[in-house]
N, C-alpha and C positions, 0 to 999 in steps of 0.2 A: 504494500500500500504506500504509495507517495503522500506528502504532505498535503497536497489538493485534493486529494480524497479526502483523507481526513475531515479535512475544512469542509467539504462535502457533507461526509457525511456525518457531521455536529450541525451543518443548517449553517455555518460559520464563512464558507464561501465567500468573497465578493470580487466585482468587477478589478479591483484594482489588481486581486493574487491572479485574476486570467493574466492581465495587460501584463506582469510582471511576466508570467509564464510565457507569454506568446513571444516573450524577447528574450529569452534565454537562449544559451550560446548551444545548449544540449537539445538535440533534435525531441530527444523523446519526452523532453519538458515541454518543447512547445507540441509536441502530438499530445500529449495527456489536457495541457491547456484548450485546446480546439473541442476535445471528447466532452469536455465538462462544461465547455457554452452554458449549452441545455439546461444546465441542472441551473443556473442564474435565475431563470425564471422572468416574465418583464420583456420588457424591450430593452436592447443592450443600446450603449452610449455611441455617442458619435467615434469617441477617441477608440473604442474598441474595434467597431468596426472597420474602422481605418487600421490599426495594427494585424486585424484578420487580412483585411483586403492586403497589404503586404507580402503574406505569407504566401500568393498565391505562385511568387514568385521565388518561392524557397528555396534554398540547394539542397535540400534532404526532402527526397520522393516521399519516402512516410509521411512528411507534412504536408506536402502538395497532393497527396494522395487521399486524404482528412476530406476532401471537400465533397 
Protein backbone atom coordinates (compact mmCIF):
# COMPACT_ATOMS: atom_id res chain seq x y z
CA UNK A 1 0.00 0.00 0.00
CA UNK A 2 1.43 3.47 -0.85
CA UNK A 3 0.92 6.58 1.05
CA UNK A 4 -2.09 7.75 -1.27
CA UNK A 5 -3.92 4.81 -0.54
CA UNK A 6 -3.72 5.33 2.75
CA UNK A 7 -4.85 8.95 2.47
CA UNK A 8 -7.53 7.15 0.41
CA UNK A 9 -8.49 5.04 2.33
CA UNK A 10 -8.82 7.40 5.92
CA UNK A 11 -11.21 9.62 3.52
CA UNK A 12 -7.84 11.96 4.08
CA UNK A 13 -7.12 12.33 0.23
CA UNK A 14 -6.92 15.74 -1.20
CA UNK A 15 -6.26 17.48 -4.41
CA UNK A 16 -3.04 18.96 -3.47
CA UNK A 17 -1.28 15.00 -2.48
CA UNK A 18 -2.64 14.01 -6.41
CA UNK A 19 -0.98 17.41 -7.89
CA UNK A 20 2.07 16.41 -5.78
CA UNK A 21 1.98 12.94 -7.14
CA UNK A 22 1.36 13.73 -10.70
CA UNK A 23 4.91 15.52 -10.53
CA UNK A 24 6.94 13.07 -9.01
CA UNK A 25 10.05 12.04 -10.71
CA UNK A 26 8.85 8.00 -10.14
CA UNK A 27 6.80 6.85 -12.91
CA UNK A 28 4.77 4.75 -10.74
CA UNK A 29 3.87 7.77 -8.24
CA UNK A 30 2.56 9.51 -10.99
CA UNK A 31 0.53 6.03 -12.33
CA UNK A 32 -0.86 5.54 -8.65
CA UNK A 33 -1.78 9.55 -8.67
CA UNK A 34 -3.84 9.28 -12.08
CA UNK A 35 -5.61 5.65 -10.58
CA UNK A 36 -6.88 7.61 -7.58
CA UNK A 37 -8.53 10.84 -9.42
CA UNK A 38 -11.64 9.12 -8.92
CA UNK A 39 -11.72 8.51 -5.55
CA UNK A 40 -11.49 12.87 -5.13
CA UNK A 41 -14.87 12.92 -5.74
CA UNK A 42 -16.30 16.80 -7.12
CA UNK A 43 -15.15 18.39 -9.85
CA UNK A 44 -11.34 18.52 -9.98
CA UNK A 45 -9.54 22.09 -10.08
CA UNK A 46 -8.26 23.90 -12.93
CA UNK A 47 -4.42 23.54 -11.68
CA UNK A 48 -5.16 19.77 -11.67
CA UNK A 49 -6.38 19.32 -14.76
CA UNK A 50 -3.66 21.18 -16.28
CA UNK A 51 -0.98 18.91 -14.50
CA UNK A 52 -3.09 15.70 -15.88
CA UNK A 53 -3.22 17.26 -19.21
CA UNK A 54 0.75 17.25 -19.10
CA UNK A 55 1.05 13.93 -18.52
CA UNK A 56 -0.25 13.09 -21.66
CA UNK A 57 2.97 13.68 -22.92
CA UNK A 58 4.98 11.52 -20.59
CA UNK A 59 8.12 9.53 -21.14
CA UNK A 60 6.96 6.52 -19.17
CA UNK A 61 4.13 4.47 -21.32
CA UNK A 62 2.59 3.31 -17.89
CA UNK A 63 1.47 6.92 -17.51
CA UNK A 64 0.45 7.63 -20.88
CA UNK A 65 -1.13 4.49 -20.88
CA UNK A 66 -3.57 5.63 -17.49
CA UNK A 67 -5.63 7.58 -19.98
Amino acid sequence: MTALEGLAGQGELREHHLIRALRDRDESVRQRGIALIERLGGRPSAQLLGVLRTLSTDRSARVTSMR
